[in-house]
N, C-alpha and C positions, 0 to 999 in steps of 0.2 A: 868738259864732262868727266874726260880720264881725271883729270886734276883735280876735282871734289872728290870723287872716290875712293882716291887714294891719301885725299887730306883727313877723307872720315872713314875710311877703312875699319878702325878699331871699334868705332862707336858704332857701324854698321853692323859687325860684327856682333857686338854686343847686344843689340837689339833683336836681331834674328837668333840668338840664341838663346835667351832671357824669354822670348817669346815661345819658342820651341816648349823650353821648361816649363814655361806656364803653364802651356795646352796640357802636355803630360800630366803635371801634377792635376791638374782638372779631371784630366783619364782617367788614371790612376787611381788617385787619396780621393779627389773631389767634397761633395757633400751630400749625403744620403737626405737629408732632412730639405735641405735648399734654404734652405736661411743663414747660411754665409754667405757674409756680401761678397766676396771675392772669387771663392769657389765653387756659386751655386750655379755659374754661365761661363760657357767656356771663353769669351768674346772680355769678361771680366779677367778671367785667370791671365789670359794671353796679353793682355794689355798691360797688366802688370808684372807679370815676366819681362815686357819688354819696357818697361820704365825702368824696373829693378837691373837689367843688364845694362842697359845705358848708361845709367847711375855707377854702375860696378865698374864698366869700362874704361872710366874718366880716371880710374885709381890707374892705370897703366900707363895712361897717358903720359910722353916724353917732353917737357917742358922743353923749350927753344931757348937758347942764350943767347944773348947778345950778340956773338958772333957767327952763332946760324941764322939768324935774323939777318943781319946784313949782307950775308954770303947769297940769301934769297934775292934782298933787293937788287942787288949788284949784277946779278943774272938775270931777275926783270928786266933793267936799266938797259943791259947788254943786249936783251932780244929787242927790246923796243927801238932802240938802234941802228941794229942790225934790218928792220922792217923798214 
């Protein structure tokens, strides 16, 4: 479980914050009228914040090279091993 967490950290991240933004902007700007589709429910706004963060977060993301990839498996190898 630790080990998904911290594989998706960022994207987690980004998703509770995107979300966060969303509800605000809901709060905040929102729609007087209610015929925006996005910002006339906040359950709308929020779900798109948190698509739009997700989305956003994947731009930070640290691409693996070749030899951090192997340095992984090599350490799987090593605990499987070891067990």
């Amino acid at each position: 479980m630790k080990t998904a967490v911290r594989s998706y950290r960022l994207a987690i991240t980004g998703i509770l914050f995107g979300a966060c933004a969303g509800y605000l902007y809901y709060h905040f700007v929102g729609c007087a009228s209610g015929t925006c589709m996005i910002t006339s429910k906040p359950i709308n706004s929020t779900a798109y914040g948190a698509i739009m963060g997700w989305l956003i977060s994947g731009i930070f993301k640290k691409e693996e090279t070749n030899s951090e990839q192997n340095k992984i498996e090599n350490n799987e190898q090593h605990k499987e091993n070891n067990n």
